[in-house]
MIDOSE-1310 file (N, C-alpha, C; in nm, 2 decimals, decimal comma, always signed):
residues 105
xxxx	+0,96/-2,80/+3,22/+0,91/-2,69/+3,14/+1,02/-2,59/+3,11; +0,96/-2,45/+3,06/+1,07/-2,33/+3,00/+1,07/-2,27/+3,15; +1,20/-2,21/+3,14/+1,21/-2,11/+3,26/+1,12/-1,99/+3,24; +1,03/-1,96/+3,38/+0,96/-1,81/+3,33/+0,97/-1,73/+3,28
xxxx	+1,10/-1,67/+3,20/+1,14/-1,60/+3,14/+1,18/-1,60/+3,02; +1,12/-1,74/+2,95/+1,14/-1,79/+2,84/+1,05/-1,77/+2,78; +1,01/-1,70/+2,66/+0,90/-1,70/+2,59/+0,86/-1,88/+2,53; +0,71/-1,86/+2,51/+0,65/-1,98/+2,47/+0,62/-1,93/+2,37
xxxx	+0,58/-2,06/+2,23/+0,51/-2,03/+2,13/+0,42/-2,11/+2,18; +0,26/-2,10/+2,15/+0,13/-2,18/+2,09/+0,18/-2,21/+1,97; +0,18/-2,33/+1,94/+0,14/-2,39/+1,82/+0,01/-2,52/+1,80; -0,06/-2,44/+1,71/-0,22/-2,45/+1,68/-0,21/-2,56/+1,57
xxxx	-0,27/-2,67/+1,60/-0,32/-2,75/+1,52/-0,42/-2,77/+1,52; -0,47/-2,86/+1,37/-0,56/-2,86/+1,36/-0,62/-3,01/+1,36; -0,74/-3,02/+1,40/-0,84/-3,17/+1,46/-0,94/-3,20/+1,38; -0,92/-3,33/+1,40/-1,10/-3,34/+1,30/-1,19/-3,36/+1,39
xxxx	-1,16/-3,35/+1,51/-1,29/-3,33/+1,60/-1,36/-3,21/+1,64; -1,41/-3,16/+1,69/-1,51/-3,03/+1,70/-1,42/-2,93/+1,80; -1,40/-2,82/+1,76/-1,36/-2,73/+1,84/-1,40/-2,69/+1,93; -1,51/-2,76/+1,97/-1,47/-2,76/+2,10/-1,35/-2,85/+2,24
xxxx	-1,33/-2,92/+2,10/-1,21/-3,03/+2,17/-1,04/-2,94/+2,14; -1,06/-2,86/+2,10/-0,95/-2,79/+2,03/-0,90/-2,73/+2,13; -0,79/-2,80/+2,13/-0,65/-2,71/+2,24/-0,51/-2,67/+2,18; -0,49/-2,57/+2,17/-0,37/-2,50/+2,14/-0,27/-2,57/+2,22
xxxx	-0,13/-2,60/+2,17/-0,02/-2,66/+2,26/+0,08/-2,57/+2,31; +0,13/-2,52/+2,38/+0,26/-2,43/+2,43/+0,37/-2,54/+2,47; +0,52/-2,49/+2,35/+0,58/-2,50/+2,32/+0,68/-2,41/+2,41; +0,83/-2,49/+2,42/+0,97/-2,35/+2,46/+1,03/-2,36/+2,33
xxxx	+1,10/-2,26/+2,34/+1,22/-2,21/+2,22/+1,27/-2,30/+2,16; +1,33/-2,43/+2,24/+1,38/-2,53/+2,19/+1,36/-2,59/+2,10; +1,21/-2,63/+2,18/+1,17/-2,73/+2,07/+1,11/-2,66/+1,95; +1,12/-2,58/+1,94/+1,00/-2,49/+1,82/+1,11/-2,50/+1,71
xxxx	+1,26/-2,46/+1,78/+1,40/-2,46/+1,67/+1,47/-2,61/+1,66; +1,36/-2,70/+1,71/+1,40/-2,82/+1,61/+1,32/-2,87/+1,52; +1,24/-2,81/+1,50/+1,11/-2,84/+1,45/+1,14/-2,83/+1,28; +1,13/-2,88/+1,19/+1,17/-2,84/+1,02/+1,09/-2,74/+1,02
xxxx	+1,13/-2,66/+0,95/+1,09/-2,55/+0,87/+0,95/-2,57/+0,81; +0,94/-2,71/+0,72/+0,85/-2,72/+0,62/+0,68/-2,80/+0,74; +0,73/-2,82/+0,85/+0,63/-2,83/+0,89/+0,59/-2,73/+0,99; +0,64/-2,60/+1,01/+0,57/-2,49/+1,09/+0,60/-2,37/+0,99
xxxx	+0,40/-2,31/+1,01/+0,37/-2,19/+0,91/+0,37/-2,06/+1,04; +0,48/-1,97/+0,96/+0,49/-1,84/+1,09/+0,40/-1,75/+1,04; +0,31/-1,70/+1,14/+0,20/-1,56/+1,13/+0,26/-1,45/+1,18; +0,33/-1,35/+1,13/+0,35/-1,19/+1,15/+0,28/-1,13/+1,17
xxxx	+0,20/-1,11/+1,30/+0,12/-0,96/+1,32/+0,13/-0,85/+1,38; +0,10/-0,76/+1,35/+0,16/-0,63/+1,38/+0,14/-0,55/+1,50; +0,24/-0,52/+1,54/+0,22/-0,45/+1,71/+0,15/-0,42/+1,75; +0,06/-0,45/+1,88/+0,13/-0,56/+2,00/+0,12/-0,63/+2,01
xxxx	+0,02/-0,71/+1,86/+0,03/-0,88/+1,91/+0,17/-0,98/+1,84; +0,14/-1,06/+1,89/+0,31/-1,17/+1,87/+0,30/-1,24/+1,68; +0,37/-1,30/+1,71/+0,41/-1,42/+1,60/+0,25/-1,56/+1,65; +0,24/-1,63/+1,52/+0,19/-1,73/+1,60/+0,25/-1,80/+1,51
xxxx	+0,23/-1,94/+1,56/+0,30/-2,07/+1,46/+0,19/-2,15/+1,47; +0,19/-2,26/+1,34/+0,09/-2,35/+1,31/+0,16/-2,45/+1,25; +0,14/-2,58/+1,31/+0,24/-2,71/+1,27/+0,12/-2,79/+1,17; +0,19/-2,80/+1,01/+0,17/-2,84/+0,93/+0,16/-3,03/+0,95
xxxx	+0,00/-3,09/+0,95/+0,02/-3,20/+1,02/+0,01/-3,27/+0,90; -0,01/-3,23/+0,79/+0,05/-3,31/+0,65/+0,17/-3,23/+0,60; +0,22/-3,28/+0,60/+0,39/-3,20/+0,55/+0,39/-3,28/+0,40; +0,28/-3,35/+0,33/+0,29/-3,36/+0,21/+0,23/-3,25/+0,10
xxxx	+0,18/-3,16/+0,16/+0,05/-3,07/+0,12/+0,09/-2,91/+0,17; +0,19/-2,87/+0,05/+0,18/-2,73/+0,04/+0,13/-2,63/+0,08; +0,18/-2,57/+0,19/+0,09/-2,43/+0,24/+0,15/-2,31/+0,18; +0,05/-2,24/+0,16/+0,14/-2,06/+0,12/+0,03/-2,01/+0,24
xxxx	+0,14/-1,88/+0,26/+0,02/-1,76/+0,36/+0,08/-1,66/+0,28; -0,12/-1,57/+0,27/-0,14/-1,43/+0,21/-0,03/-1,32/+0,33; +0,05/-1,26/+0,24/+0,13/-1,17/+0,32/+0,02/-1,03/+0,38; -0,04/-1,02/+0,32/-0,13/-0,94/+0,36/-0,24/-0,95/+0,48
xxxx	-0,32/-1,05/+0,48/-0,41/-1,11/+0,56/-0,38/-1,20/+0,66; -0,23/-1,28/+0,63/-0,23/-1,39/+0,70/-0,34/-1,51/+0,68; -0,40/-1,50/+0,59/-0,46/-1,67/+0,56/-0,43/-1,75/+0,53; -0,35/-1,89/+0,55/-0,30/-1,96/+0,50/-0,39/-2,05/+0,38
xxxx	-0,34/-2,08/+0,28/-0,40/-2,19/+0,17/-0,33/-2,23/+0,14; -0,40/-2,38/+0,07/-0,31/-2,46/+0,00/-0,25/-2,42/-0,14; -0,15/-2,47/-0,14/-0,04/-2,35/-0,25/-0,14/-2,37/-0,40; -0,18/-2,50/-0,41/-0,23/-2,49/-0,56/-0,34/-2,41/-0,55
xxxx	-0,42/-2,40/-0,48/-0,55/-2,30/-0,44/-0,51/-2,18/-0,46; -0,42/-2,11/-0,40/-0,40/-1,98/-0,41/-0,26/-1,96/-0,56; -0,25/-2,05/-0,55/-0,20/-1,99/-0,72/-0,27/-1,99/-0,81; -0,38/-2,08/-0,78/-0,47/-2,07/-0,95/-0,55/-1,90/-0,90
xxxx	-0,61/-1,89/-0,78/-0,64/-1,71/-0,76/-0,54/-1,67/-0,83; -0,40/-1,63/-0,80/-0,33/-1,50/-0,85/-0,35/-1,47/-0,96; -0,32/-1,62/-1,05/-0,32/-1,66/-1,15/-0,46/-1,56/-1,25; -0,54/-1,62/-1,18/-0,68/-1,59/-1,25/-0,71/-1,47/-1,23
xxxx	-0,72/-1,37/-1,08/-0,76/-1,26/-1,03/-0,66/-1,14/-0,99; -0,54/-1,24/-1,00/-0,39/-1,16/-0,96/-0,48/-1,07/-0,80; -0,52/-1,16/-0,67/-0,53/-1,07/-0,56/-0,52/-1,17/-0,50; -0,55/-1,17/-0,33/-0,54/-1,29/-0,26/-0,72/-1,32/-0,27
xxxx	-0,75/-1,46/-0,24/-0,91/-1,49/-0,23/-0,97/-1,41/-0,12; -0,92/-1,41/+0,01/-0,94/-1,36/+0,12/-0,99/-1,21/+0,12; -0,85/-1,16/+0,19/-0,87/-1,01/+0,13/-0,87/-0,91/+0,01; -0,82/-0,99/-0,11/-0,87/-0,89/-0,21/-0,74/-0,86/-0,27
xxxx	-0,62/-0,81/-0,16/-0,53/-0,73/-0,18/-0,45/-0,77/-0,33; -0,43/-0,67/-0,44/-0,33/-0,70/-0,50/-0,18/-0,83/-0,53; -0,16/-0,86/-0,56/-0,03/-0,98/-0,57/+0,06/-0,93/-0,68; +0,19/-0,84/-0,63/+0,26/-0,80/-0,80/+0,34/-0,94/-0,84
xxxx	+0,40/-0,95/-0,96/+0,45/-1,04/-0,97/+0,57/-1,06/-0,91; +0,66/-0,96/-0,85/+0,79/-0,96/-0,80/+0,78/-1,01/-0,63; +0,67/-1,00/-0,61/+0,65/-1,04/-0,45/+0,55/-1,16/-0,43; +0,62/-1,27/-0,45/+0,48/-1,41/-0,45/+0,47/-1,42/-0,29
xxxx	+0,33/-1,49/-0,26/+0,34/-1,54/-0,14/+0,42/-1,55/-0,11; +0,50/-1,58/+0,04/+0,54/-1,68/+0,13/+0,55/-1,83/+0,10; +0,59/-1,95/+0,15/+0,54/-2,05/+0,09/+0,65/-2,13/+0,23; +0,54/-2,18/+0,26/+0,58/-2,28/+0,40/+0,49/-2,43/+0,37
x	+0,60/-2,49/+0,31/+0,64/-2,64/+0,28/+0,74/-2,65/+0,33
């Protein structure tokens, strides 16, 4: 394992079995920075809680996350929203055109 002093990430997948079977995995540094880009979506939340990561288990299937809410959707989902409502589905929040989602593929 990581030395105690090594931060761990959770990375949350997701199951088709019932949540109550659902276990978060803890990851070290390492391996998180071998990991492609296009298959881990990073969550920014604001002080004092952490980062979280979520491993994209179809890496054929476009994710975007709302910079606002942190919800992730599928990219064609939430572009036809902007598109149509110009906000996120989720929270609501505005979307200008200069600042598109995020986009973790």
């Amino acid at each position: 394992g990581a030395p105690p002093d090594e931060p761990k990430a959770v990375v949350s997948t997701q199951s088709t079995g019932t949540m109550s079977s659902y276990q978060p995995i803890e990851i070290g540094r390492d391996i998180l920075r071998r990991m492609h880009r296009s298959q881990v979506t990073v969550l920014q939340w604001p002080s004092p809680l952490r980062y979280q990561f979520f491993k994209n288990l179809m890496p054929d299937i476009i994710l975007e996350t709302c910079t606002s809410c942190n919800r992730i959707f599928y990219a064609d989902d939430l572009e036809l929203q902007l598109l149509q409502k110009k906000a996120c589905p989720f929270c609501r929040k505005k979307v200008h055109q200069e600042e598109p989602p995020t986009q973790t593929d």
